[in-house]
C-alpha positions in Angstrom: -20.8 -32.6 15.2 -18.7 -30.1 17.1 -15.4 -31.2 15.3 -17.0 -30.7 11.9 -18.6 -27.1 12.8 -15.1 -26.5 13.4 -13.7 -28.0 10.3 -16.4 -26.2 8.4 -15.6 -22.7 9.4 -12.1 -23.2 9.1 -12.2 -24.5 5.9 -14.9 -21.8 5.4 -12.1 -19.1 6.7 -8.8 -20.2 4.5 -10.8 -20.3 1.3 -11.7 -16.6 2.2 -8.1 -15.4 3.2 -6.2 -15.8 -0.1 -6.2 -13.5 -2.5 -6.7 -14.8 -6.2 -4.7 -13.3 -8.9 -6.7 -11.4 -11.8 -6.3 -9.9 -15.0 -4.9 -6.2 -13.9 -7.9 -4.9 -16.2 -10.0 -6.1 -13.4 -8.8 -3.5 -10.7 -10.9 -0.6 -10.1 -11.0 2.7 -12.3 -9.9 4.3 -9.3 -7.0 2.6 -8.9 -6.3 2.9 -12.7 -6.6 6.5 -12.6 -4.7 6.6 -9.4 -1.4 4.9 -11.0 -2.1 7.1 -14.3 -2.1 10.5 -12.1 1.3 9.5 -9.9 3.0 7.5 -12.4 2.1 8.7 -15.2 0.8 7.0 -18.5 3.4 4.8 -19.7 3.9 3.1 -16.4 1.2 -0.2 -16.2 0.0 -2.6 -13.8 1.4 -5.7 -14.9 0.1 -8.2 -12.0 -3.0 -7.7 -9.8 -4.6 -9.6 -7.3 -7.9 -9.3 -5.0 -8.6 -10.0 -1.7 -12.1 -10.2 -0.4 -12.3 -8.2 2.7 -15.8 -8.0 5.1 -17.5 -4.7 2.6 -15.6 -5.3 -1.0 -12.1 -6.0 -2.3 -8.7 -5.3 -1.6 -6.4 -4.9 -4.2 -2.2 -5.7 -4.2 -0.8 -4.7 -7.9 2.8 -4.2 -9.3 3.6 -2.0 -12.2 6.1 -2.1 -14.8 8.6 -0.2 -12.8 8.4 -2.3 -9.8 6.6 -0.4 -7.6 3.9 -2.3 -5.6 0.3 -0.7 -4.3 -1.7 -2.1 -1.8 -5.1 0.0 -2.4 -7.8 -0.6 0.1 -11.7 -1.0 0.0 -12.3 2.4 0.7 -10.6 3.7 -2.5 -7.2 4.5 -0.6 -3.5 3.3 -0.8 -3.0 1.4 1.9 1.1 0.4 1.3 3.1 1.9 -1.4 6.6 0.5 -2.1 8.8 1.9 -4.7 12.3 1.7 -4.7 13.1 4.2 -7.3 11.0 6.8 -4.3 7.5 7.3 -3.8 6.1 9.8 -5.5 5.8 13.2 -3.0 2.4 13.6 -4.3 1.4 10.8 -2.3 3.7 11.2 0.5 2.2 14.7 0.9 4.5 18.1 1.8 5.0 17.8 5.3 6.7 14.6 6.0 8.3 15.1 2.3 10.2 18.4 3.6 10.7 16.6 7.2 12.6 13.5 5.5 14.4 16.2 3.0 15.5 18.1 6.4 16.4 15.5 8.7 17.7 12.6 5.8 19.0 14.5 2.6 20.8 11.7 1.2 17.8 9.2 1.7 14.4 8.5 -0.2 11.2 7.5 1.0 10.6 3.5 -0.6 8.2 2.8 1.6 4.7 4.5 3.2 1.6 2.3 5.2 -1.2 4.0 6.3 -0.7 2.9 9.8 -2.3 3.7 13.2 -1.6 6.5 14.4 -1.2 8.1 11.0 1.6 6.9 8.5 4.6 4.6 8.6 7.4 5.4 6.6 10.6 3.5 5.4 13.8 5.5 4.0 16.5 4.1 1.2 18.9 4.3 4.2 17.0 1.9 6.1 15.4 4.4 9.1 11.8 4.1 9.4 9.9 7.1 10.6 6.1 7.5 12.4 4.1 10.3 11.5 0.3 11.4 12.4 -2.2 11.5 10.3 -1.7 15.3 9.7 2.1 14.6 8.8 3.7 15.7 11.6 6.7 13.5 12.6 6.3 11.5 15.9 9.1 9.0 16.3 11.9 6.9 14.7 10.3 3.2 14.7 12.4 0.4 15.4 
């Protein structure tokens, strides 16, 4: 009996941890809007999938210029990556003019919203820590 409780929950457990794909009409309005307002109206979603997380959904989408989101339950990008650069609105001022200042020939392709604040990745490969307020921290490894 043991054994199967054990089956049972695991089972239980991988059917919850994929994400299924979904029509990109599914995703929230508020990720909609939030693509509309950074990328502008003629850039789509063009694949979208959901992950049920403990209090909603999680979403992962790409749009028609490649980018990828990952936007979380709470109504907030979690991961952005965007090689052609992610959009400084999103980035935010401080570490935009820190990367500008300290990596003029680089981009910022990549940004997690990670513990202690942000996690960010350059076109030249450096990846840079900052706090929650945008002030730089540390190079990461």
């Amino acid at each position: 009996m043991k054994k199967f409780i054990t089956l049972f929950a695991a089972v239980a457990l991988a059917l919850t941890a994929f994400a299924e794909n979904i029509n990109p009409n599914q995703v929230p309005n508020s990720l909609r809007q939030f693509v509309t307002t950074h990328y502008g109206k003629n850039v789509t979603i063009t694949k979208a999938k959901r992950d049920r997380k403990s209090g909603g959904f999680e979403y992962e989408v790409k749009l028609s210029n490649g980018a990828e989101i990952e936007y979380g339950i709470s109504d907030e990008w979690l991961e952005i990556e965007d090689h052609n650069g992610v959009p400084e609105a999103i980035v935010g001022q401080t570490i935009t003019t820190h990367v500008k200042e300290h990596h003029p020939n680089a981009t910022i392709v990549k940004i997690e919203r990670e513990y202690p604040g942000f996690k960010v990745k350059l076109s030249n490969g450096v990846k840079l820590i900052y706090d929650r307020a945008g002030a730089f921290l540390r190079h990461d490894k």
